[in-house]
N, C-alpha and C positions, 0 to 999 in steps of 0.2 A: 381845082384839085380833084381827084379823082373819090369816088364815095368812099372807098379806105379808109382817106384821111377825115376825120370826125372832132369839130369840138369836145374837150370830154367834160360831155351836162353828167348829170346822174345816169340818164339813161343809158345812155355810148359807154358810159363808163360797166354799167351793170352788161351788156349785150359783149362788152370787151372779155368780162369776169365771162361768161360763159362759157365762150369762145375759148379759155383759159382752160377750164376745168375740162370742156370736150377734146384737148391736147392741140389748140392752135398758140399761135405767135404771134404776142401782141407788142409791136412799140409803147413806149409810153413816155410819160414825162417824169424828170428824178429833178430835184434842187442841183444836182450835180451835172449829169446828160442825160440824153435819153435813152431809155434802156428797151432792149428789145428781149422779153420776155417769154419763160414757157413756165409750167407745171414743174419745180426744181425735182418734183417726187417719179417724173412721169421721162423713163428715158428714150423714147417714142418723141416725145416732145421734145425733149432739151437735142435729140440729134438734129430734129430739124433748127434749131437754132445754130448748131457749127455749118449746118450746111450752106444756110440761107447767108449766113458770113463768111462763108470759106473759111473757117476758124479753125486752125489743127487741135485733134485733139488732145495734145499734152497740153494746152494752155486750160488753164481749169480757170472756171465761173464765180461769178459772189453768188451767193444767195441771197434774197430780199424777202426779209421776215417783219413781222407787224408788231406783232405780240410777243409775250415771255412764255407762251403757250407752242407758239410758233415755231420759237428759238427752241423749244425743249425737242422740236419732230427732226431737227436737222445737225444738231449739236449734241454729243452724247457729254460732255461735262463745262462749266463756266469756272475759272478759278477764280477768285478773289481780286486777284487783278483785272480783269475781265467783264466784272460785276462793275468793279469802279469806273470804268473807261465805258460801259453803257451807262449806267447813273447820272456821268456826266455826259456822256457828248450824243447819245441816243436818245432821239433818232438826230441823225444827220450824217455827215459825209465822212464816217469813218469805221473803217472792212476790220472784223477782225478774224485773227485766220485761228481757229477753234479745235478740237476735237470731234470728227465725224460721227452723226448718229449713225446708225444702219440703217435707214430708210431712203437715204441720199446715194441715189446712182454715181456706181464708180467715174461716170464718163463725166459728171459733174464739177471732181475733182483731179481727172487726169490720173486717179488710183490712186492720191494721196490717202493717208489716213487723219488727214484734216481738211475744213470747210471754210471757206472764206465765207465770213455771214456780214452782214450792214439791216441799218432800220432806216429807209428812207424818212425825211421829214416834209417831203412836197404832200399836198394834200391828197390829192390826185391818184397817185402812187399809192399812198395808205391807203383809199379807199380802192383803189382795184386788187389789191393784195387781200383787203378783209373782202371783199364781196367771191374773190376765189377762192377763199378759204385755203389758199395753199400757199407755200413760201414758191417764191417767181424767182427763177434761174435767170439772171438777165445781164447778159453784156452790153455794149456800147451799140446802140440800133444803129448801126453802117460793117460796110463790109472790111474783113480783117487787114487790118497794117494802116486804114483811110483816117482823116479828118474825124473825131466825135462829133454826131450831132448835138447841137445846142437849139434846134428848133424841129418841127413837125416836118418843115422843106425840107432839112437835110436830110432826115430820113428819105422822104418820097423821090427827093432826086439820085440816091443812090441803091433804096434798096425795092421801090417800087410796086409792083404788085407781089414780091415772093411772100410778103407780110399777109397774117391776116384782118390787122385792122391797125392805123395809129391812131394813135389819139393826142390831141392838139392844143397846149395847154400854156402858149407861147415860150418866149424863152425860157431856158433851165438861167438860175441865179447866178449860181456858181461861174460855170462854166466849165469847169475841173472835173475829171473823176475825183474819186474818194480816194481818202489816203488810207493806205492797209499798214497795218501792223501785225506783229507776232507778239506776245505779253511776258511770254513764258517758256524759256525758261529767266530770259534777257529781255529787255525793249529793245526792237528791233524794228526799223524802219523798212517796208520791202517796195512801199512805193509812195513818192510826197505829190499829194493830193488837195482838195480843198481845203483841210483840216490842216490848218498849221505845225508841225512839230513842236514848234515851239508852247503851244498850248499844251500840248501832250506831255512833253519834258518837265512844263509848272508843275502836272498832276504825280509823274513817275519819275523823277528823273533822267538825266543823260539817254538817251534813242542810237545804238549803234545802226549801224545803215548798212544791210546785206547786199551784197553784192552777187546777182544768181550768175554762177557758173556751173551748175549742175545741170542734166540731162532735163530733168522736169521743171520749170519754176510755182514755185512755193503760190504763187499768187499772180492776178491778169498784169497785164502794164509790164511787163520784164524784159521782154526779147528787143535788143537790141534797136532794130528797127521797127516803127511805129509811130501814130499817129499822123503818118505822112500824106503831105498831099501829094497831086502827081507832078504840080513844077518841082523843080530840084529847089530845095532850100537848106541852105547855110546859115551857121551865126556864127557874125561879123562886124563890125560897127561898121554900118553904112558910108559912113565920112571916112576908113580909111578904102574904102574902093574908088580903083581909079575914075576919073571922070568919062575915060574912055570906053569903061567897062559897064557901067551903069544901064546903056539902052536898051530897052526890051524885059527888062528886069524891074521888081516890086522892093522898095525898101519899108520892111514892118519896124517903126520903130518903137520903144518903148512910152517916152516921152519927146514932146514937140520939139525938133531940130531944128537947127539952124538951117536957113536957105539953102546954104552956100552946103552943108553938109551932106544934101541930099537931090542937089540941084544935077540933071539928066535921068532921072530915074523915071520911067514912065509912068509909075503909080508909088505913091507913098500916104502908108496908113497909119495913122498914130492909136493905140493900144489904150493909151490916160496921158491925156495932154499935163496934168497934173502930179503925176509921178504911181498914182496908186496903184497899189499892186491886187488890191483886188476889182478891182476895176481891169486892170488888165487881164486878169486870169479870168474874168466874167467875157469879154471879148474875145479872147484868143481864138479860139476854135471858130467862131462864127467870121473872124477876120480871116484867118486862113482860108474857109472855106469860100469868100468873098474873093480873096486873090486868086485862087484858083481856079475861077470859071474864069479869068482874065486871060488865062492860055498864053501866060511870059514864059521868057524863058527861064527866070532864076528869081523866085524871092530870097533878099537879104535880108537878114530878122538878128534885130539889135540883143546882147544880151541885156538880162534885169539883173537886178540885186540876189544874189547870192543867201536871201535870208526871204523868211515867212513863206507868203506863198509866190515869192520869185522864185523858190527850189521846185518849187512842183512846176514851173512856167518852163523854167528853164532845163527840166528833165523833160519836158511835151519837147521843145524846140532841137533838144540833141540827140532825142530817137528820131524825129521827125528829118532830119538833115542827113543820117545813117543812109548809107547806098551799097 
């Protein structure tokens, strides 16, 4: 690996925090992915983050805040509802889209007059956030529309030296980005993520599910196409593709298939031989990106269950198939 790439002890970690604060760009490690980070306050910095992703700018960023101190430099108000869905599920894998303080560059938010904020729960993450004393503007470390990374390699194999430093903290748990929501004036779902809805819905009630057809999207993960690798991938249940069609081609399936289901397929990976879905959604991305150094011509990728975190599985897999 190339010196970039750095276990992150305390020290890597504190030299990363610098590098932060001086307006460089750090990978890092999140419970969800990895995130590739700037100074959220510093718009000098956060450009080189669209740039180093090729990321347009109407697609607006999360912010990653530590503290309630934090929260107060990038959010100018928390309702009621909003307090409760931090209380409970902060820190961890769940965006909420806020009211913008003024101190948060427009380019941040695409000119919304709102902020997509989260509290990471990796350790890692926390401590590079408090040692820079600033909330970290950080998308998904790879280039835009690609595979999430889920490790330090995928960082390095796709975004290389434009980084100023990753840091290496083995797999993300998850697997998943975070799930975003809107609180207010409705519960609204803008994107299903690690954070099961269903959790959310015990605390709030029923979660309508937006649908962005607007010019800007409200929050990241929206646009149509994404998460893609560069074989073409479809979802399909492997078993009804002809036997003739199978060669050169990867069948991802959910759980362990039958021989006969899967039999000419040049590569097939199973996701949770057992059915779990978070087990699969902890897989997904690092499978993908597994397939796709295979250089086939077509992954098949089974659908999941339509509930928990098969909705967020299965919204990665039909942006991801979008051409």
């Amino acid at each position: 690996m190339p010196e970039m790439v750095t276990e992150a002890t305390p020290e890597a970690v504190e030299r990363a925090a610098a590098l932060l604060r001086g307006g460089g760009v750090v990978a890092f490690p999140t419970e969800t992915v990895y995130g590739l980070g700037a100074d959220a306050l510093n718009a000098v910095a956060v450009a080189r983050v669209f740039e180093i992703k090729g990321r347009p700018t109407f697609d607006p960023l999360i912010v990653h805040v530590v503290d309630e101190a934090m929260l107060a430099r990038v959010a100018s108000r928390v309702s009621e509802r909003a307090r409760r869905a931090m209380e409970r599920f902060w820190p961890g894998p769940l965006t909420l889209i806020l009211p913008k303080g003024d101190a948060v560059p427009e380019l941040v938010t695409a000119g919304l007059p709102t902020v997509a904020v989260r509290m990471p729960a990796h350790p890692v993450a926390r401590d590079l956030i408090a040692r820079a004393a600033t909330p970290l503007a950080a998308p998904s470390a790879n280039p835009f529309g690609y595979v999430s990374p889920t490790r330090a390699e995928h960082v390095e194999q796709t975004l290389a030296q434009r980084v100023d430093c990753i840091l290496d903290a083995g797999p993300s748990s998850h697997g998943l980005e975070s799930t975003i929501v809107v609180l207010d004036p409705h519960p609204t779902v803008l994107r299903y993520g690690a954070l099961p809805v269903e959790e959310l819905e015990a605390e709030f009630g029923p979660f309508a599910r937006d649908l962005f057809e607007g010019p800007t999207p409200l929050s990241p993960g929206r646009l149509p196409r994404h998460y893609s690798p560069r074989t073409p991938l479809r979802v399909i249940e492997p078993r009804l593709v002809p036997p003739g069609a199978r060669a050169a081609s990867a069948a991802l399936c959910f759980t362990q298939p039958d021989g006969s289901a899967v039999e000419g397929y040049a590569c097939v990976r199973v996701l949770s031989e057992s059915g779990d879905l978070r087990e699969a959604a902890a897989r997904l991305f690092e499978t993908l990106h597994e397939l796709d150094a295979l250089e086939l011509t077509r992954i098949d990728a089974q659908p999941v269950p339509d509930r928990d975190l098969g909705r967020a599985i299965l919204d990665r897999l039909r942006r991801a198939s979008a051409r």
